[in-house]
C-alpha positions in Angstrom: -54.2 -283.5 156.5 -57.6 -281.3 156.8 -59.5 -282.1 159.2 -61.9 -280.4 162.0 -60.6 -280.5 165.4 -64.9 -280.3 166.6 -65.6 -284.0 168.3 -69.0 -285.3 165.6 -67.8 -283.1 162.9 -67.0 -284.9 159.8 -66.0 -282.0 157.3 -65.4 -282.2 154.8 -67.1 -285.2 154.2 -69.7 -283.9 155.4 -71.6 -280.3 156.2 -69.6 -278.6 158.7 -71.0 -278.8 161.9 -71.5 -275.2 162.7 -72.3 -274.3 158.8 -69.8 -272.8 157.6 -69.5 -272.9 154.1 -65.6 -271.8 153.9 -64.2 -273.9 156.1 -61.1 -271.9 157.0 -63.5 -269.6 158.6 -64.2 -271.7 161.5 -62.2 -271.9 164.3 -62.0 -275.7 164.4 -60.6 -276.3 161.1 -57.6 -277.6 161.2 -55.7 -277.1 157.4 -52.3 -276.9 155.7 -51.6 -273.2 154.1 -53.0 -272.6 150.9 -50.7 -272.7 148.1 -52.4 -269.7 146.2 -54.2 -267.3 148.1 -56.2 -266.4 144.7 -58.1 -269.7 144.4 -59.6 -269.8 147.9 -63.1 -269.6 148.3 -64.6 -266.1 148.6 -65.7 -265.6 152.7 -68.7 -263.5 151.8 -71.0 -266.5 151.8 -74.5 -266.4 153.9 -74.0 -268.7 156.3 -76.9 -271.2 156.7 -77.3 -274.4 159.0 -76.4 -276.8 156.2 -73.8 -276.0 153.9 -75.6 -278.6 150.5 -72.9 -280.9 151.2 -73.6 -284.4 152.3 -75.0 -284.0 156.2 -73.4 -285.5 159.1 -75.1 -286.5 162.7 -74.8 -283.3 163.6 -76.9 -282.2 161.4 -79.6 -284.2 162.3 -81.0 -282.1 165.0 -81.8 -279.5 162.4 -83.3 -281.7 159.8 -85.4 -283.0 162.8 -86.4 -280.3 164.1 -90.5 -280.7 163.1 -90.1 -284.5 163.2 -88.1 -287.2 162.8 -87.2 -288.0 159.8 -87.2 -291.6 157.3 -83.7 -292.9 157.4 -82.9 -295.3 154.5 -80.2 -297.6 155.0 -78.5 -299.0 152.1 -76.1 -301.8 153.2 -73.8 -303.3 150.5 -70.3 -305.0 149.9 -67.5 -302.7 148.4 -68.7 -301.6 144.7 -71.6 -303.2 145.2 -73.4 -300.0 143.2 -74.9 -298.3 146.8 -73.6 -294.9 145.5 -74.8 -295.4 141.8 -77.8 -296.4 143.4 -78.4 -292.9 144.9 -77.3 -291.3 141.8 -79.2 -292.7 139.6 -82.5 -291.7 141.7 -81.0 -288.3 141.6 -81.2 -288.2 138.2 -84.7 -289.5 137.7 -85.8 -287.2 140.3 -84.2 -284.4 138.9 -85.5 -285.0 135.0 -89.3 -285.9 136.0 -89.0 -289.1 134.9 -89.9 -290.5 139.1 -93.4 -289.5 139.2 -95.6 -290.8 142.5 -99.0 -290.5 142.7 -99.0 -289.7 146.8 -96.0 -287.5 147.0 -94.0 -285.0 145.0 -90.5 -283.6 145.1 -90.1 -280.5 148.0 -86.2 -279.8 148.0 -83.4 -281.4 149.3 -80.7 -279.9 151.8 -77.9 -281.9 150.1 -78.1 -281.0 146.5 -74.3 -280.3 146.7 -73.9 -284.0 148.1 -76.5 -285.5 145.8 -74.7 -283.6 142.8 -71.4 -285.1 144.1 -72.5 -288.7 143.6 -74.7 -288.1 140.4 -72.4 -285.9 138.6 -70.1 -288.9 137.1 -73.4 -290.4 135.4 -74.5 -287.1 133.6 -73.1 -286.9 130.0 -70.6 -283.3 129.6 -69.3 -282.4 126.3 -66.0 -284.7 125.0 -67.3 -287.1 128.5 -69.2 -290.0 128.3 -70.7 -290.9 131.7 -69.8 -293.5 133.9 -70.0 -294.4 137.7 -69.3 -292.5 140.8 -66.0 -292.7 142.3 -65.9 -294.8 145.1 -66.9 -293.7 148.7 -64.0 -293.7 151.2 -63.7 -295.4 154.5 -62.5 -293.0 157.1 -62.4 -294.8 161.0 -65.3 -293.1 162.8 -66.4 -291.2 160.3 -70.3 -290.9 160.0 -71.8 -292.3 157.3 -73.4 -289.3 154.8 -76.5 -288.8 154.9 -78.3 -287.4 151.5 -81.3 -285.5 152.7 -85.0 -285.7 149.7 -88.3 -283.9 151.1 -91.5 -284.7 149.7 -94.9 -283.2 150.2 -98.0 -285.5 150.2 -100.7 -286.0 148.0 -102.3 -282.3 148.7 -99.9 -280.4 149.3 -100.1 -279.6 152.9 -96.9 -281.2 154.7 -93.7 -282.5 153.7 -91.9 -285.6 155.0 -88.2 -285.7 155.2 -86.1 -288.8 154.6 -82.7 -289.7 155.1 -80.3 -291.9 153.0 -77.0 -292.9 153.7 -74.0 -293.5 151.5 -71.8 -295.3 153.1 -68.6 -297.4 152.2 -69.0 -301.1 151.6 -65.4 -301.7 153.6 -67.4 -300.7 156.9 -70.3 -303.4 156.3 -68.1 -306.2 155.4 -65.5 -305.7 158.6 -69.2 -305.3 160.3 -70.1 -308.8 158.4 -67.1 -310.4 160.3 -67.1 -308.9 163.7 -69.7 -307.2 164.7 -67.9 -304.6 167.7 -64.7 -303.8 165.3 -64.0 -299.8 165.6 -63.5 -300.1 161.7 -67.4 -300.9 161.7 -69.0 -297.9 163.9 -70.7 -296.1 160.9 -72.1 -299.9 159.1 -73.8 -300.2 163.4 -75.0 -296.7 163.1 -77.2 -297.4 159.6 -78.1 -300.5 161.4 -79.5 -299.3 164.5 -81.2 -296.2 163.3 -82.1 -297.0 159.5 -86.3 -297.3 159.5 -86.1 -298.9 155.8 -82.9 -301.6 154.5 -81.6 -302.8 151.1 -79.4 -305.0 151.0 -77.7 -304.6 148.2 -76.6 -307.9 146.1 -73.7 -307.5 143.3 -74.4 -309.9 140.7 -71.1 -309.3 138.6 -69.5 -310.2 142.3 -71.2 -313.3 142.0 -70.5 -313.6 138.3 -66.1 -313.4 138.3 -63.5 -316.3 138.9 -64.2 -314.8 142.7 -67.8 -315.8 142.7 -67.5 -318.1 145.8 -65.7 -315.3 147.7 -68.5 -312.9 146.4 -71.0 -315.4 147.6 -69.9 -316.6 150.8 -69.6 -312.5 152.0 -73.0 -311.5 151.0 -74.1 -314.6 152.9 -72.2 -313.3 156.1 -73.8 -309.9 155.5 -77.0 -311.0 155.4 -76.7 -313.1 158.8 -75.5 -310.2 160.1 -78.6 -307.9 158.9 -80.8 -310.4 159.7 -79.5 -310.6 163.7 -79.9 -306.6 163.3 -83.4 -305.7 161.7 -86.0 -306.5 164.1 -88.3 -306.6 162.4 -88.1 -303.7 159.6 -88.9 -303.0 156.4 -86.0 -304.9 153.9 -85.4 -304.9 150.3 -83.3 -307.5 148.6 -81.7 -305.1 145.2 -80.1 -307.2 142.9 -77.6 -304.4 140.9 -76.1 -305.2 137.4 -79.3 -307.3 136.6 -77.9 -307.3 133.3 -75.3 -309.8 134.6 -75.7 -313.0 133.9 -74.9 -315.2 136.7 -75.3 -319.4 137.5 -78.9 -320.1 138.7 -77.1 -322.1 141.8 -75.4 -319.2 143.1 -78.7 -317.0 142.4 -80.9 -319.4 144.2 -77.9 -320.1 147.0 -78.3 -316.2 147.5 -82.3 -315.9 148.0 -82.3 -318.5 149.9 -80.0 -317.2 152.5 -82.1 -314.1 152.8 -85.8 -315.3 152.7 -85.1 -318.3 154.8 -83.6 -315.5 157.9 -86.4 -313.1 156.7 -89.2 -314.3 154.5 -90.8 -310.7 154.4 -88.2 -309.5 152.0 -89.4 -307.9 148.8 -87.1 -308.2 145.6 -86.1 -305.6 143.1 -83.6 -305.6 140.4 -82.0 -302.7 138.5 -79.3 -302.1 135.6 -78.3 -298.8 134.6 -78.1 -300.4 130.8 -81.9 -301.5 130.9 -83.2 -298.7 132.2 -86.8 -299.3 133.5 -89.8 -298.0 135.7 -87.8 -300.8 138.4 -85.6 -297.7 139.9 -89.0 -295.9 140.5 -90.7 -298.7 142.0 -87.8 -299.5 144.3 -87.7 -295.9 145.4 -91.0 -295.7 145.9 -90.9 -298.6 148.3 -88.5 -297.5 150.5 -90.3 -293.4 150.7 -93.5 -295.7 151.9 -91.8 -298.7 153.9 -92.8 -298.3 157.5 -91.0 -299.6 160.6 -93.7 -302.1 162.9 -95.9 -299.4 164.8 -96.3 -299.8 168.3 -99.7 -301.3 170.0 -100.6 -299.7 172.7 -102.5 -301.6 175.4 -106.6 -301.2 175.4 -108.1 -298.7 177.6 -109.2 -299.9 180.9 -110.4 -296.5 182.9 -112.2 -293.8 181.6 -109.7 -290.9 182.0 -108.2 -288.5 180.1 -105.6 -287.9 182.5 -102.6 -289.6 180.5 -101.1 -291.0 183.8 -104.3 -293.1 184.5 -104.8 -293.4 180.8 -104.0 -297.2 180.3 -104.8 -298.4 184.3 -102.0 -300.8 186.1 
């Protein structure tokens, strides 16, 4: 099996670590012989610090090198639609149709990754589109991390933001047991994200299994809810076009406003298209973590030991 043999590296699943962009290059990369020499990669690639793949926590440091950046934690059951979710913003970002009136688009160090997830929806001659495949759950794998820049209003500094694709396996053994090795990457979106949508799969809660469906969105939400502290969440219901009982609909929202009344609803179909996907990715680019108050001044000092007093 390919793997790399570098502890925090993820290739290829995600950017290789010390950017390589042919893999058998590095030292670390541990892969079976090539079959045909012919098809391999050309080596005579630049090499940069991120390779356009998805990014992995060690690429973080570069990405925050000017300052930290907005990480977006989607957090979903298994086909819940997280990745079609990302695609589908692709998309709209990528044919004008997401327009803000305080930011605009500045480039993206994961267009390889973002094409990866977005490429299934795009219609190709003799294909008709349909959904990404799904993402796979590797133990202690990082979760990927699709990287979207913006600059503001005037043009005169970019923000960076983070958003992770992650599989829904990891979030419901999370859901269950909070410490379970099979569950490191759904802690790491839930201790670092500064923005959450939970993500709520109404043709889950539509099938014969609709209990099931219900009863483990409920779990996840307890579990979010014990996690956030206080940060910016979104409930997203996915295939609005579903039609599901108004029990199970009302069960649902009730188990998230009653453990956090602050949450903000969206809901979005890739059949009915709509200005929804926009608004609910506009939210999460502008959602804020709580800012920290910091005591009144008591002395006047500017040295910033004696700033604040005792």
């Amino acid at each position: 099996m390919e793997r790399c043999g570098r502890q925090n590296c993820f290739a290829p699943d995600t950017g290789c670590g010390v950017g390589h962009v042919d893999l058998s290059n590095c030292s670390d990369w541990i892969a079976q012989p090539a079959t045909d020499s012919a098809e391999a990669e050309p080596g005579d690639h630049a090499l940069l610090p991120w390779s356009g793949s998805a990014l992995g926590l060690a690429d973080l440091a570069f990405v925050a090198g000017c300052a930290r950046p907005v990480i977006v934690g989607i957090v979903g059951l298994e086909n819940a639609g997280k990745t079609t979710l990302l695609g589908a913003w692709y998309l709209l970002l990528g044919n004008g149709t997401a327009r803000f009136k305080d930011r605009r688009f500045a480039g993206s160090f994961s267009l390889d990754g973002w094409e990866a997830v977005a490429r299934s929806l795009r219609w190709s001659p003799g294909q008709l589109p349909g959904f990404p495949p799904h993402t796979t759950s590797r133990s202690g794998r990082a979760p990927g991390l699709l990287h979207l820049s913006f600059w503001d209003a005037v043009g005169e500094r970019s923000r960076d933001y983070l958003l992770t694709d992650a599989p829904g396996e990891w979030f419901q053994r999370w859901a269950m047991n909070r410490d379970t090795p099979e569950a490191e990457g759904a802690r790491w979106v839930a201790e670092h994200a500064d923005v959450l949508l939970l993500i709520a799969d109404r043709e889950a809660l539509a099938g014969e299994r609709r209990g099931a469906g219900r009863g483990a969105l409920q779990r996840l939400c307890h579990r979010l809810a014990a996690e956030r502290r206080a940060r910016p969440i979104a409930l997203v219901w996915t295939k609005s076009d579903v039609e599901i009982a108004p029990e199970i609909e009302d069960s649902v929202r009730r188990s998230v406003l009653e453990l956090m009344p602050d949450a903000v609803e969206f809901s979005v179909s890739v059949v009915e298209a709509g200005s929804t996907w926009t608004d609910l990715l506009d939210w999460a680019l502008k959602a804020r973590r709580p800012r920290v108050e910091l005591p009144p001044r008591t002395v006047i000092n500017d040295d910033p030991l004696f700033l604040y007093g005792v």
